[in-house]
PDB file with one MODEL, atoms N, CA, C and O in Angstrom:
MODEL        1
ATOM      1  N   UNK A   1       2.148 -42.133   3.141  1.00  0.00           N
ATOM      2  CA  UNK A   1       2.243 -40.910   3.914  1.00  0.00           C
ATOM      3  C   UNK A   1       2.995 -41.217   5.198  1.00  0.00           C
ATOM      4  O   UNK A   1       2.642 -42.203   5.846  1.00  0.00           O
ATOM      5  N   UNK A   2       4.096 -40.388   5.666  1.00  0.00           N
ATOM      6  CA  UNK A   2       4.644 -40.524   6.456  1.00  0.00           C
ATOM      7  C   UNK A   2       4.442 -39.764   8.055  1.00  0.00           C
ATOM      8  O   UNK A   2       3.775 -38.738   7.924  1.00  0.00           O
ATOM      9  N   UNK A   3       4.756 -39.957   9.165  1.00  0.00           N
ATOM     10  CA  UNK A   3       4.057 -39.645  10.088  1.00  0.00           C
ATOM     11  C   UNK A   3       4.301 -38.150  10.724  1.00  0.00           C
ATOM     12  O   UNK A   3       3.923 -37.852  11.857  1.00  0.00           O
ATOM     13  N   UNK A   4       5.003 -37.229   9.815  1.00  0.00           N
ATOM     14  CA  UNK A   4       5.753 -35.911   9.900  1.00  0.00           C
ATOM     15  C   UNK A   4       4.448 -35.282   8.869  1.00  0.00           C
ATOM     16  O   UNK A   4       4.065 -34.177   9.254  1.00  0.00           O
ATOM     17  N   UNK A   5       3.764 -35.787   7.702  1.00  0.00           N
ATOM     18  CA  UNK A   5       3.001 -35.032   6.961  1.00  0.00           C
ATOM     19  C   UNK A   5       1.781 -35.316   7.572  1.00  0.00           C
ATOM     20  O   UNK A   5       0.860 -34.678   7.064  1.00  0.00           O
ATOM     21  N   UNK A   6       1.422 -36.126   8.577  1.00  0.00           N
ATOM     22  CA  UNK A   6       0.274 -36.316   8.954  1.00  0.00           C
ATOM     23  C   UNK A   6      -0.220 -35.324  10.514  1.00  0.00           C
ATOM     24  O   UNK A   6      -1.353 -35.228  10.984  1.00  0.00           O
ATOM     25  N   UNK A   7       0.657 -34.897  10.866  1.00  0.00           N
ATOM     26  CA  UNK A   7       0.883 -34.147  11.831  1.00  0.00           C
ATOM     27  C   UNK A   7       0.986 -32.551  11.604  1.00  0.00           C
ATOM     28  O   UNK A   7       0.748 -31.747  12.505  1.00  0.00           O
ATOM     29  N   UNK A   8       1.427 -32.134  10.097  1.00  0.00           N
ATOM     30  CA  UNK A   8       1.381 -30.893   9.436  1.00  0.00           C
ATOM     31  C   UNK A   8       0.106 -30.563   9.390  1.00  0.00           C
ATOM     32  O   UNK A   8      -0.358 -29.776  10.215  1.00  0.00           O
ATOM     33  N   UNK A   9      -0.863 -31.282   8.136  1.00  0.00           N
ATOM     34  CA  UNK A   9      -2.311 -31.015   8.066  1.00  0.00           C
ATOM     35  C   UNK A   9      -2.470 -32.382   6.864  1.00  0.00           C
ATOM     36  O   UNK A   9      -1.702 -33.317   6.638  1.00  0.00           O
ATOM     37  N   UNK A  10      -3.613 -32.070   6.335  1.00  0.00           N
ATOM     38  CA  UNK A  10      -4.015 -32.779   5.167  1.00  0.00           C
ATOM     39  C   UNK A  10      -2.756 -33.500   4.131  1.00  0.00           C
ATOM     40  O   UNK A  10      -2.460 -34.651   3.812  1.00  0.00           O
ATOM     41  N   UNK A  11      -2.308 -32.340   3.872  1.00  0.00           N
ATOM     42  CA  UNK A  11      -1.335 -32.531   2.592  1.00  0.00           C
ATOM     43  C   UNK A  11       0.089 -32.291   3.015  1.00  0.00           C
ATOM     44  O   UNK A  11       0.181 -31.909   4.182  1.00  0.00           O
ATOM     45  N   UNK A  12       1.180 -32.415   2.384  1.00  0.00           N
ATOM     46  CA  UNK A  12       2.376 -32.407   2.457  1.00  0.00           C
ATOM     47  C   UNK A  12       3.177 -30.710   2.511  1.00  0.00           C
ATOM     48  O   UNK A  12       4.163 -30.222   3.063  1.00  0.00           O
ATOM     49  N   UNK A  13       1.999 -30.198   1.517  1.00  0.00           N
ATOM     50  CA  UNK A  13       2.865 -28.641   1.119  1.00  0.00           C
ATOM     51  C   UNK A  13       2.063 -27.684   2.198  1.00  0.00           C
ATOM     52  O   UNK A  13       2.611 -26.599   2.392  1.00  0.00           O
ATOM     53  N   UNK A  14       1.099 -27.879   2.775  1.00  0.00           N
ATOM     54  CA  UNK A  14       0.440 -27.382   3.906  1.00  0.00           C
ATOM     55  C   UNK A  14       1.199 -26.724   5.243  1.00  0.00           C
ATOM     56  O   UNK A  14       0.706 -25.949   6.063  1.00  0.00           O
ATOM     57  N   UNK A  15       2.681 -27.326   5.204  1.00  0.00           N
ATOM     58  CA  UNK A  15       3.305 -26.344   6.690  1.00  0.00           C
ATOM     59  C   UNK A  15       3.832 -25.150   6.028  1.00  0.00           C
ATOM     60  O   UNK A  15       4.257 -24.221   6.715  1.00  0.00           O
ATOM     61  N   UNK A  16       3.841 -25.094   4.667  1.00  0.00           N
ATOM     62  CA  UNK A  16       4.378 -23.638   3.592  1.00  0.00           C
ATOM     63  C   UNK A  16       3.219 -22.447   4.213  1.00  0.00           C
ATOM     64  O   UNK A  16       3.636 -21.358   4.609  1.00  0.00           O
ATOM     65  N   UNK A  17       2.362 -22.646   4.232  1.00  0.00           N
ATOM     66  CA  UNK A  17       0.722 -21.528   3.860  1.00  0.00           C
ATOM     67  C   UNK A  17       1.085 -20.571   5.200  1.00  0.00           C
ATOM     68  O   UNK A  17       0.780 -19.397   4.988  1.00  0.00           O
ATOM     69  N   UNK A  18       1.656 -20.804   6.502  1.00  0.00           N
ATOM     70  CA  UNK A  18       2.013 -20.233   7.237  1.00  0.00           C
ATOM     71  C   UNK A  18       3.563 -19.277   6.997  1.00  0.00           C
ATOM     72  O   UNK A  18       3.780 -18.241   7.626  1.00  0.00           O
ATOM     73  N   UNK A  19       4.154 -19.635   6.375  1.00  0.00           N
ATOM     74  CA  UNK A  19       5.413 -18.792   6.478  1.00  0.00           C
ATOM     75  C   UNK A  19       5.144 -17.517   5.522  1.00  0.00           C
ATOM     76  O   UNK A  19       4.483 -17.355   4.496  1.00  0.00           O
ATOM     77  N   UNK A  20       6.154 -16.487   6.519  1.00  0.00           N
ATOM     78  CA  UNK A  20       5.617 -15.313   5.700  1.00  0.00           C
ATOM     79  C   UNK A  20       6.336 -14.645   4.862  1.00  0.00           C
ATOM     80  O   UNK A  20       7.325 -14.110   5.363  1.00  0.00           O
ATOM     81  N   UNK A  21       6.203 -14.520   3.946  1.00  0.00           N
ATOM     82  CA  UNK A  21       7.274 -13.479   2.622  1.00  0.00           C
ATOM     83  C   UNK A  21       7.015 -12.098   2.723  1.00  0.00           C
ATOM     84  O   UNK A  21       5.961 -11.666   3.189  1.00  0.00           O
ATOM     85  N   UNK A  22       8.170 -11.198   2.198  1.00  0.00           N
ATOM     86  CA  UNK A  22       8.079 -10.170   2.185  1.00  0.00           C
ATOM     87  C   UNK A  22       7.827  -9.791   0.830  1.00  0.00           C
ATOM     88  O   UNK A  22       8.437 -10.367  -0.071  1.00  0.00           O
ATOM     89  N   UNK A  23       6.832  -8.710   0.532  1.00  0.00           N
ATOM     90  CA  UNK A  23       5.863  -8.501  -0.620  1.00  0.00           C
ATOM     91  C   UNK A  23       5.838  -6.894  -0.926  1.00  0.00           C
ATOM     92  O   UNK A  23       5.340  -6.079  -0.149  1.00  0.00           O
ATOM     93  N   UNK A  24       6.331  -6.626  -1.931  1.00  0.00           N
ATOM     94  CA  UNK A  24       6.261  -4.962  -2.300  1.00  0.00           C
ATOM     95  C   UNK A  24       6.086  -4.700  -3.490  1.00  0.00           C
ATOM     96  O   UNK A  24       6.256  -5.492  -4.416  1.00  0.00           O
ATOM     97  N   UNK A  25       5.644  -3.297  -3.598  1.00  0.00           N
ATOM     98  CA  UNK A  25       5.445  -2.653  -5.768  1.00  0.00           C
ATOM     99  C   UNK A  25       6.216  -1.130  -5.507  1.00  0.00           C
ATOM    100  O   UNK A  25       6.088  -0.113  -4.825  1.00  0.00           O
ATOM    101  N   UNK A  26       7.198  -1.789  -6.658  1.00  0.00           N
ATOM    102  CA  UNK A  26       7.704  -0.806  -6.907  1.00  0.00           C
ATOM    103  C   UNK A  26       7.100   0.594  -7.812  1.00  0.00           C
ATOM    104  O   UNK A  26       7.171   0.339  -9.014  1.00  0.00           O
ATOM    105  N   UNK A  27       6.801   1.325  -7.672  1.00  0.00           N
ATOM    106  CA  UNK A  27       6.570   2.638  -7.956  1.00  0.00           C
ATOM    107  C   UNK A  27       6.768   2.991  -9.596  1.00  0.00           C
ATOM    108  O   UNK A  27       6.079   3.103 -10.610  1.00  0.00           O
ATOM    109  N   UNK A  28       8.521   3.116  -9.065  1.00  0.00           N
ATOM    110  CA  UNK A  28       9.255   3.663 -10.375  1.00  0.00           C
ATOM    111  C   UNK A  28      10.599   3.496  -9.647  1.00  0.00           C
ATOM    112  O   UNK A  28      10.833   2.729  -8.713  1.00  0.00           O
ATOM    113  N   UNK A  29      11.594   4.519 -10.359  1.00  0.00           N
ATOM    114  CA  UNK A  29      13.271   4.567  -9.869  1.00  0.00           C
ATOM    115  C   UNK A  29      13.374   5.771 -10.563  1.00  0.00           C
ATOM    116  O   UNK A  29      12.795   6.248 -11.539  1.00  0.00           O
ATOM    117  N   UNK A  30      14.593   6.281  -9.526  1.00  0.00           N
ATOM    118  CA  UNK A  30      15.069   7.435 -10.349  1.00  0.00           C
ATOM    119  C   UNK A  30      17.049   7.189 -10.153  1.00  0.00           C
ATOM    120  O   UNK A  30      17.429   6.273  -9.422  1.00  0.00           O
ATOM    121  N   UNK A  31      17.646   7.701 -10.561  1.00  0.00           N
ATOM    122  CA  UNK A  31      18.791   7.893 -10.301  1.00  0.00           C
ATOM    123  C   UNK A  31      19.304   9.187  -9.977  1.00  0.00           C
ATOM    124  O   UNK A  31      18.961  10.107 -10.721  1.00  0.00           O
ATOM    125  N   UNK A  32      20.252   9.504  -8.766  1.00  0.00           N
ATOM    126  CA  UNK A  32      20.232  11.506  -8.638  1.00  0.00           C
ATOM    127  C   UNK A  32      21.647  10.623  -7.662  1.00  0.00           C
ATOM    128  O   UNK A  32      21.766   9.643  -6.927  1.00  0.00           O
ATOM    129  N   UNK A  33      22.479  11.673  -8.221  1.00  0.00           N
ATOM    130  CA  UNK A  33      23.461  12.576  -7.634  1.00  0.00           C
ATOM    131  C   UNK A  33      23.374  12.138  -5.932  1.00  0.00           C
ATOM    132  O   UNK A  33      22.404  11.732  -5.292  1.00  0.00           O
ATOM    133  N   UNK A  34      24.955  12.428  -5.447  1.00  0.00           N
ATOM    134  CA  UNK A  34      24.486  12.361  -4.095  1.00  0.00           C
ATOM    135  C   UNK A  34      24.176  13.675  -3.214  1.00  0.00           C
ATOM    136  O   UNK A  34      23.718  13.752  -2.074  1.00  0.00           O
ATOM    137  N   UNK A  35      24.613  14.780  -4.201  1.00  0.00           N
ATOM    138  CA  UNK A  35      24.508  15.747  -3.674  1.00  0.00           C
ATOM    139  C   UNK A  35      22.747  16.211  -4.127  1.00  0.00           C
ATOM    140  O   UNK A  35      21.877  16.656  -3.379  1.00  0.00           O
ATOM    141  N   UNK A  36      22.689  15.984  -5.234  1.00  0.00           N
ATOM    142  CA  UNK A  36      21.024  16.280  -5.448  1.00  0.00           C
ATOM    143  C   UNK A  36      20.517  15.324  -3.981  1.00  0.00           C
ATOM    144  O   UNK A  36      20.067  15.972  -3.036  1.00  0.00           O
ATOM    145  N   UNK A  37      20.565  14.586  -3.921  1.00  0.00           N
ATOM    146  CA  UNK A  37      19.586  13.741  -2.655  1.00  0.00           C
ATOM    147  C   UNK A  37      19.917  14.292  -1.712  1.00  0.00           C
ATOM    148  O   UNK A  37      19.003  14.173  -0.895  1.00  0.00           O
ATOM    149  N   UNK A  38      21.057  15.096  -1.132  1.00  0.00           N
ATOM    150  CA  UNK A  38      21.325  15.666   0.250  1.00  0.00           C
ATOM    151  C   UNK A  38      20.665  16.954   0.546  1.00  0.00           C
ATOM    152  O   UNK A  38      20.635  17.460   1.667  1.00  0.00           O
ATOM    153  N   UNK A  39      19.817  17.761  -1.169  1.00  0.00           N
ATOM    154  CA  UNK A  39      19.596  18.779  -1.022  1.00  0.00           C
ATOM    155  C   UNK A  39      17.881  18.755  -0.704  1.00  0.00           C
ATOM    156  O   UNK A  39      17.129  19.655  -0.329  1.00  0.00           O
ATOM    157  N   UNK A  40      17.665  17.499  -0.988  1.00  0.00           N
ATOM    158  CA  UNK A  40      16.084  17.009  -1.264  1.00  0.00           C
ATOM    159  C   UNK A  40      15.881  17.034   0.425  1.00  0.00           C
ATOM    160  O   UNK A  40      16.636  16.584   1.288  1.00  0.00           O
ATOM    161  N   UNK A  41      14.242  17.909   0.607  1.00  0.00           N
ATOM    162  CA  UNK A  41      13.553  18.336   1.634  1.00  0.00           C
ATOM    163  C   UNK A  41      12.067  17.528   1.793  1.00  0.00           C
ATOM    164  O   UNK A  41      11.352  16.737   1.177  1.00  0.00           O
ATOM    165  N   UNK A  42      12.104  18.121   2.777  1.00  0.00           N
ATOM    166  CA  UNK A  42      10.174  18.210   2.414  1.00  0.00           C
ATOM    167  C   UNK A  42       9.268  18.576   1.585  1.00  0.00           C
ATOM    168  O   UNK A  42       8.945  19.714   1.927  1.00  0.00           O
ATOM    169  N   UNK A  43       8.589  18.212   0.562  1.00  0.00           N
ATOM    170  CA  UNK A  43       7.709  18.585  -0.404  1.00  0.00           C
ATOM    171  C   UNK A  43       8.475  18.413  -1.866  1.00  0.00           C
ATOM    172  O   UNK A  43       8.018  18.556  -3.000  1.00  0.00           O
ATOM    173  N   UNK A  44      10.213  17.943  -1.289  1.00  0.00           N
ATOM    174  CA  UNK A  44      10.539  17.500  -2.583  1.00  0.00           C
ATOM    175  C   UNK A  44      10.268  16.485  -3.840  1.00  0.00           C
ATOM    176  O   UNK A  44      10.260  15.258  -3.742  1.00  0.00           O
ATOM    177  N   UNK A  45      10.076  17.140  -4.886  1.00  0.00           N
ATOM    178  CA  UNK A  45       9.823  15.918  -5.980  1.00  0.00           C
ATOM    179  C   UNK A  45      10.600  15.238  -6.537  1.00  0.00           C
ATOM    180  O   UNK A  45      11.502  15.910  -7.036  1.00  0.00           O
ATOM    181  N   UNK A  46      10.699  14.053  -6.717  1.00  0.00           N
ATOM    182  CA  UNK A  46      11.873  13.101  -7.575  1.00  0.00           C
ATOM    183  C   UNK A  46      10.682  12.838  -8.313  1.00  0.00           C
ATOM    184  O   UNK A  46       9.561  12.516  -7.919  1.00  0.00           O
ATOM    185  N   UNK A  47      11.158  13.047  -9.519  1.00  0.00           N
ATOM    186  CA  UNK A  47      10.957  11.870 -10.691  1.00  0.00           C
ATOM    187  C   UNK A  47      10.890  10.822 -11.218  1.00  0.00           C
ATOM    188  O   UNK A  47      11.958  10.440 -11.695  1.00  0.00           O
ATOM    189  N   UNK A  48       9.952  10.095 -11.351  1.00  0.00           N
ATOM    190  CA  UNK A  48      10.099   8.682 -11.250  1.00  0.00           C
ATOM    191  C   UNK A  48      10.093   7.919 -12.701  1.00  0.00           C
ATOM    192  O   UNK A  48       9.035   8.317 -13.189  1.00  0.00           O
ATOM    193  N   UNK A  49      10.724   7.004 -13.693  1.00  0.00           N
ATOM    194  CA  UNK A  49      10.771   6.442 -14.567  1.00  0.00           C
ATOM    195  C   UNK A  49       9.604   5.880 -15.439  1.00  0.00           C
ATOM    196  O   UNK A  49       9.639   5.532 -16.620  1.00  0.00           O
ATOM    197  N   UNK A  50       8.389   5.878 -14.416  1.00  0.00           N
ATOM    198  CA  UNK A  50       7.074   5.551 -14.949  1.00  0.00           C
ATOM    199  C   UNK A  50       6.194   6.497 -15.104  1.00  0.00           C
ATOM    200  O   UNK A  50       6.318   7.552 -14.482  1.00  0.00           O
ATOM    201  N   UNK A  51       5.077   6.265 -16.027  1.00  0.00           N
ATOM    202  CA  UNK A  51       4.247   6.980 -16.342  1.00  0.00           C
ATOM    203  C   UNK A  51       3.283   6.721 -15.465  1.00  0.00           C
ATOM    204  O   UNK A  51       3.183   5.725 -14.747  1.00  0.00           O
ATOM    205  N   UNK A  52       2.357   7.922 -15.562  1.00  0.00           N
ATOM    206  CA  UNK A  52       0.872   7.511 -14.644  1.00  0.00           C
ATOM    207  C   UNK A  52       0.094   6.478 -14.356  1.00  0.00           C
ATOM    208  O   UNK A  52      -0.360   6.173 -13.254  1.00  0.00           O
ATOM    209  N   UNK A  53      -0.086   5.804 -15.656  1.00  0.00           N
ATOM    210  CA  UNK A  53      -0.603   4.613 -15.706  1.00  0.00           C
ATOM    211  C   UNK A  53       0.135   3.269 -15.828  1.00  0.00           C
ATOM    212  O   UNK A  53      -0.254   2.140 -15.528  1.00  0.00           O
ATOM    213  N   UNK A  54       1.407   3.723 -16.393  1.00  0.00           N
ATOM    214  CA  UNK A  54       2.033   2.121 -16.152  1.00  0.00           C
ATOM    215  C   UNK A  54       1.961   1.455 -14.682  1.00  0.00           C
ATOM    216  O   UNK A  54       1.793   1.992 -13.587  1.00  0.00           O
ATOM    217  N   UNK A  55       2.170  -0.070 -15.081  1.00  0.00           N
ATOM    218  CA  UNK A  55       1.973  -1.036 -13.814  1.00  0.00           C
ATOM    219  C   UNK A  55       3.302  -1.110 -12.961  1.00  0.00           C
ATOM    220  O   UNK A  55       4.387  -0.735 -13.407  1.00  0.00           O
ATOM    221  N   UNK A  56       3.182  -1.446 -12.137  1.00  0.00           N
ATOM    222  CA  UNK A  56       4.138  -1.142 -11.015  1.00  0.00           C
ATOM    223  C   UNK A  56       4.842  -2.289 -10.752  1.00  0.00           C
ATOM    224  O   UNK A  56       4.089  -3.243 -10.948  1.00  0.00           O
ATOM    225  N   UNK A  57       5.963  -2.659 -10.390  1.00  0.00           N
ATOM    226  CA  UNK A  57       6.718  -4.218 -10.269  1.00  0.00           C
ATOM    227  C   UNK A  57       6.565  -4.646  -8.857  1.00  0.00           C
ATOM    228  O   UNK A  57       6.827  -4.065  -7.803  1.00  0.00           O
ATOM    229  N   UNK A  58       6.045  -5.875  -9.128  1.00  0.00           N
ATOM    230  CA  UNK A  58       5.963  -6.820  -7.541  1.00  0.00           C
ATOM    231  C   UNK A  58       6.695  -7.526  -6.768  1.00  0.00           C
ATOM    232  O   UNK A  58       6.604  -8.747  -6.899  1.00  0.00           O
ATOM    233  N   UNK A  59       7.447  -7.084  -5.943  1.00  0.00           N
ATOM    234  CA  UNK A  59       8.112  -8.010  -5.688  1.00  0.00           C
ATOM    235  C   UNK A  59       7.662  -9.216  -4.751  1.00  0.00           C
ATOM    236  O   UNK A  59       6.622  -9.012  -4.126  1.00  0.00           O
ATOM    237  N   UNK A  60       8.424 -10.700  -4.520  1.00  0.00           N
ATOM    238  CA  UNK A  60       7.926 -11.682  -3.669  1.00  0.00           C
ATOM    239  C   UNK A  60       9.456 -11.961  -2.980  1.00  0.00           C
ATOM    240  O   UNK A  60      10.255 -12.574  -3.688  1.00  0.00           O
ATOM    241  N   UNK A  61       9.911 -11.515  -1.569  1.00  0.00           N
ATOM    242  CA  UNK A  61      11.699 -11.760  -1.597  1.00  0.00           C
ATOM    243  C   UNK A  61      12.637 -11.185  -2.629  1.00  0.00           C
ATOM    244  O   UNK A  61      13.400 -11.937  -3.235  1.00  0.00           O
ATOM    245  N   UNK A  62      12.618  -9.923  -2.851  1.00  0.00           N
ATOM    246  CA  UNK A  62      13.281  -9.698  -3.594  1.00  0.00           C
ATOM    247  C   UNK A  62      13.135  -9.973  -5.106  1.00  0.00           C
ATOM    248  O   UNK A  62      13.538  -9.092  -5.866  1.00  0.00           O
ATOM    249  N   UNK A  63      12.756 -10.776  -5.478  1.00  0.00           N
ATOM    250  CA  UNK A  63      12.635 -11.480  -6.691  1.00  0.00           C
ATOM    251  C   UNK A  63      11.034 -10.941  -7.492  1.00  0.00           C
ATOM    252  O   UNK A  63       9.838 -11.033  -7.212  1.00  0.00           O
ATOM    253  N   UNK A  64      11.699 -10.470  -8.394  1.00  0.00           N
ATOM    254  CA  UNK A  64      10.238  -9.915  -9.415  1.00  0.00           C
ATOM    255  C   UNK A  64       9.293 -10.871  -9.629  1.00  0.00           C
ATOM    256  O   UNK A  64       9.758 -11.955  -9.984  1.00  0.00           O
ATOM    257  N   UNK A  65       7.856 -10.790  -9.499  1.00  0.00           N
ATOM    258  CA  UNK A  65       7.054 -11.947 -10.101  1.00  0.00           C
ATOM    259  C   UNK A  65       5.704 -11.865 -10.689  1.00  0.00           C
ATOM    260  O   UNK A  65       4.901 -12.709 -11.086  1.00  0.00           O
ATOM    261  N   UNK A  66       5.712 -10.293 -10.602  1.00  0.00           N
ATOM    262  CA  UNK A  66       4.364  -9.893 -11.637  1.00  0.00           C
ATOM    263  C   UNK A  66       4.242  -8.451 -11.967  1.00  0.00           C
ATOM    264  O   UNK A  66       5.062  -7.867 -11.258  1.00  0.00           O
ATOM    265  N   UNK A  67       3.739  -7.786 -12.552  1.00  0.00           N
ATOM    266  CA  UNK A  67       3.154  -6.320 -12.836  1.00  0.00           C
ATOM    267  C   UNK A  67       1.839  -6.430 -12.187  1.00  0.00           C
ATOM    268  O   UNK A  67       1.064  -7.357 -11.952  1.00  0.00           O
ATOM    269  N   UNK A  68       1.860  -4.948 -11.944  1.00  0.00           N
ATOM    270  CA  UNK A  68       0.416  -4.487 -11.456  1.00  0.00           C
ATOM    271  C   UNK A  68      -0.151  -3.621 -11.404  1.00  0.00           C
ATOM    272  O   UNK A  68       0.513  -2.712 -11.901  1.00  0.00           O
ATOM    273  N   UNK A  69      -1.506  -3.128 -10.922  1.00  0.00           N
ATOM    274  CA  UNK A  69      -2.001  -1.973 -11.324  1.00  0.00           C
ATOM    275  C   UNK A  69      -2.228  -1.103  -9.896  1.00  0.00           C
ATOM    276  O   UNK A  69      -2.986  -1.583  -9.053  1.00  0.00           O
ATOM    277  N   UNK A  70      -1.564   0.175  -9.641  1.00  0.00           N
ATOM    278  CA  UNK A  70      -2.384   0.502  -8.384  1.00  0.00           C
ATOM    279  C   UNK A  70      -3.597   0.921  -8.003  1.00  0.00           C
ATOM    280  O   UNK A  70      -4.089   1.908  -8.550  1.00  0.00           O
ATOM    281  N   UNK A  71      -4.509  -0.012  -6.645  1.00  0.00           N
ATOM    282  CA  UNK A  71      -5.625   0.615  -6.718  1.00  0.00           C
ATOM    283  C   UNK A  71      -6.164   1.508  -5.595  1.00  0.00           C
ATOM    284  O   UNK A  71      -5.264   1.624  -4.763  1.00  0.00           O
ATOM    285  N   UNK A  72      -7.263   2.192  -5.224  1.00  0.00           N
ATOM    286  CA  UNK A  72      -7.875   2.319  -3.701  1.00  0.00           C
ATOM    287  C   UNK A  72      -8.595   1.672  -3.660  1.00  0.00           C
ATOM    288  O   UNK A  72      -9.456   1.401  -4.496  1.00  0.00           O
ATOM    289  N   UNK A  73      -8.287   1.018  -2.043  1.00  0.00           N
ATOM    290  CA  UNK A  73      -9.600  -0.004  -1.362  1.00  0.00           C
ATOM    291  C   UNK A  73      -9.816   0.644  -0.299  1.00  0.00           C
ATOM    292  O   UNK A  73      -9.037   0.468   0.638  1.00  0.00           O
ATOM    293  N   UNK A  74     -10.785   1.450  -0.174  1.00  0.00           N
ATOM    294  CA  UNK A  74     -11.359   1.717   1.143  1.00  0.00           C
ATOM    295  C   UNK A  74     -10.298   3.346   0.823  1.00  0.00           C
ATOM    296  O   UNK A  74     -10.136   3.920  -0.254  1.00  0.00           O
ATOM    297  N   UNK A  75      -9.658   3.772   2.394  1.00  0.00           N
ATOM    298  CA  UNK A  75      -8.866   5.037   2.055  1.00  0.00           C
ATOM    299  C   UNK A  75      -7.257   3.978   2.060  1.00  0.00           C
ATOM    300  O   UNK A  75      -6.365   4.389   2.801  1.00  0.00           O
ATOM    301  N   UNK A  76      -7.063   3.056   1.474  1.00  0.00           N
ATOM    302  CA  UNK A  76      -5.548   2.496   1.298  1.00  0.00           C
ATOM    303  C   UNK A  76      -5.299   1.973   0.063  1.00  0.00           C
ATOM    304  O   UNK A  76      -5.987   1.141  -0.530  1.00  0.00           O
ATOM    305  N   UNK A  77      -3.799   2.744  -0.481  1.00  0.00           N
ATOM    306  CA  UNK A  77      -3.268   2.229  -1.569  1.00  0.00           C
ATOM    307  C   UNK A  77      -3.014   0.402  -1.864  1.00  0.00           C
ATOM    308  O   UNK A  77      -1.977  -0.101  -1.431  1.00  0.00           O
ATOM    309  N   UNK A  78      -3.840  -0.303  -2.469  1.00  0.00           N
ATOM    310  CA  UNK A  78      -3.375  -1.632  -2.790  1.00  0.00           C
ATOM    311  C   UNK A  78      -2.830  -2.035  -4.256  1.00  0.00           C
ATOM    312  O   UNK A  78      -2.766  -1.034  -4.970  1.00  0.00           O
ATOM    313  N   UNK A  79      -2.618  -2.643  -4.590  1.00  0.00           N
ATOM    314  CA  UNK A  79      -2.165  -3.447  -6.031  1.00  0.00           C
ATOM    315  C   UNK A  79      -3.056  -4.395  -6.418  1.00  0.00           C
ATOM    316  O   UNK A  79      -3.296  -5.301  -5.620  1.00  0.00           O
ATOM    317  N   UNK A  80      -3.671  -4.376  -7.616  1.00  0.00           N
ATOM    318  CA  UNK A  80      -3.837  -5.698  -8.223  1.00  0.00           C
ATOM    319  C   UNK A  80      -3.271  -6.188  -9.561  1.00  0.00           C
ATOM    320  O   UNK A  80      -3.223  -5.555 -10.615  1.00  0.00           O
ATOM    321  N   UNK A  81      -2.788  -7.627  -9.278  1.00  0.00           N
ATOM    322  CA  UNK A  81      -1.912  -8.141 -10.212  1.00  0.00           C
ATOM    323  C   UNK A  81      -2.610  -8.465 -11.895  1.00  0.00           C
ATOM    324  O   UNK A  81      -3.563  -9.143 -12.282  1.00  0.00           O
ATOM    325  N   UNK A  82      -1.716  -7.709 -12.505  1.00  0.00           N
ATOM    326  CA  UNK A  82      -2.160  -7.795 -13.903  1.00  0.00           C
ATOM    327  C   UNK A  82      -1.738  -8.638 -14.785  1.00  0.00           C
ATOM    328  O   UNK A  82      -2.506  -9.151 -15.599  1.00  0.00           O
ATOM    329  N   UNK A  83      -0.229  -8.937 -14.730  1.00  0.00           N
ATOM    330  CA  UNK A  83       0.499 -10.256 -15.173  1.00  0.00           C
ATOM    331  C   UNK A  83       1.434 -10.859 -14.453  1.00  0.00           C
ATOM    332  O   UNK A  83       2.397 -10.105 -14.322  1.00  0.00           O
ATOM    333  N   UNK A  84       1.578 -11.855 -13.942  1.00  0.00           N
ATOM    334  CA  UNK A  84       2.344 -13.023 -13.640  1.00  0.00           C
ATOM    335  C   UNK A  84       3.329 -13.178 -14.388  1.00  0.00           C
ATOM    336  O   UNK A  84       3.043 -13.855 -15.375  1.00  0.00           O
ATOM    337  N   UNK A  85       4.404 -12.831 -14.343  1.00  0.00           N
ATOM    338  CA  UNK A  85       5.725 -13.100 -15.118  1.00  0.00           C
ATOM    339  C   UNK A  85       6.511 -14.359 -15.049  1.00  0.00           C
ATOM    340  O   UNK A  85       6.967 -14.961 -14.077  1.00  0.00           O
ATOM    341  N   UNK A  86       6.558 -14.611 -16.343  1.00  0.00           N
ATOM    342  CA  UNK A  86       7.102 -16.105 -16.239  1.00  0.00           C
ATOM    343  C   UNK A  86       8.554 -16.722 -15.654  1.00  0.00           C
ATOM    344  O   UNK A  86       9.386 -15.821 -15.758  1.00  0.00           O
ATOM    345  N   UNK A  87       8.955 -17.521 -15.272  1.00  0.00           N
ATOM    346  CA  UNK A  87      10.142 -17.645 -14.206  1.00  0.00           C
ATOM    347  C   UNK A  87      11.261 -17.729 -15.316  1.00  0.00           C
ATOM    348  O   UNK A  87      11.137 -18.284 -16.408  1.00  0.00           O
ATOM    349  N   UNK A  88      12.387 -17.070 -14.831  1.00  0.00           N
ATOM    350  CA  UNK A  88      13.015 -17.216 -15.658  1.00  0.00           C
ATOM    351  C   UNK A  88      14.414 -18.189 -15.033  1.00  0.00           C
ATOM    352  O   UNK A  88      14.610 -18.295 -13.823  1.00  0.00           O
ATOM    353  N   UNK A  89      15.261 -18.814 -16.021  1.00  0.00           N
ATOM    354  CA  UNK A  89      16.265 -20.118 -15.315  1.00  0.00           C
ATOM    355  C   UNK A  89      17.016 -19.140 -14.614  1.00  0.00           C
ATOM    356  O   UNK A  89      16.989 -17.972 -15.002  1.00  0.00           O
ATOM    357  N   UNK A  90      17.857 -19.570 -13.370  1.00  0.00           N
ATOM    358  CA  UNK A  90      18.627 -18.756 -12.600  1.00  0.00           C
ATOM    359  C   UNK A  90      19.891 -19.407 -13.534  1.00  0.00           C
ATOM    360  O   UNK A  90      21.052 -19.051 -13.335  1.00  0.00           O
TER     361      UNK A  90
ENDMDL
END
């Protein structure tokens, strides 16, 4: 062990647990016109590609890395992850 990992914490991968990623679920998608979107107001509906119950896509940086289900915790929309998608080669 060298004197840079001993100064991090315990272990080597330990200065990672602090940095922060950006984390989102996608909904659905729609595709519209640019003029349909210029006409879209308040109370407007878009359509979204998913059904009620399908799982929603997670992102971690941009990069997809699981499905999920949306839930309520308390009065706030959260996600819980249903599958872990396997990595695929870049």
């Amino acid at each position: 062990m060298n004197e840079d990992e001993t100064q991090i914490g315990d272990k080597p991968h330990d200065a990672v647990y602090d940095v922060s990623v950006e984390v989102y679920a996608v909904l659905g998608t729609a595709t519209l016109p640019i003029a349909q979107l210029l006409k879209l107001g308040r109370g407007a509906v878009v359509e979204l590609d998913r059904k009620v119950n399908d799982p929603v896509d997670l992102f971690v940086n941009q990069r997809r890395i699981a499905k999920a289900d949306v839930v309520v915790v308390e009065d706030h929309l959260a996600v819980t992850v249903s599958e872990v998608l396997k990595r695929v080669a870049d």
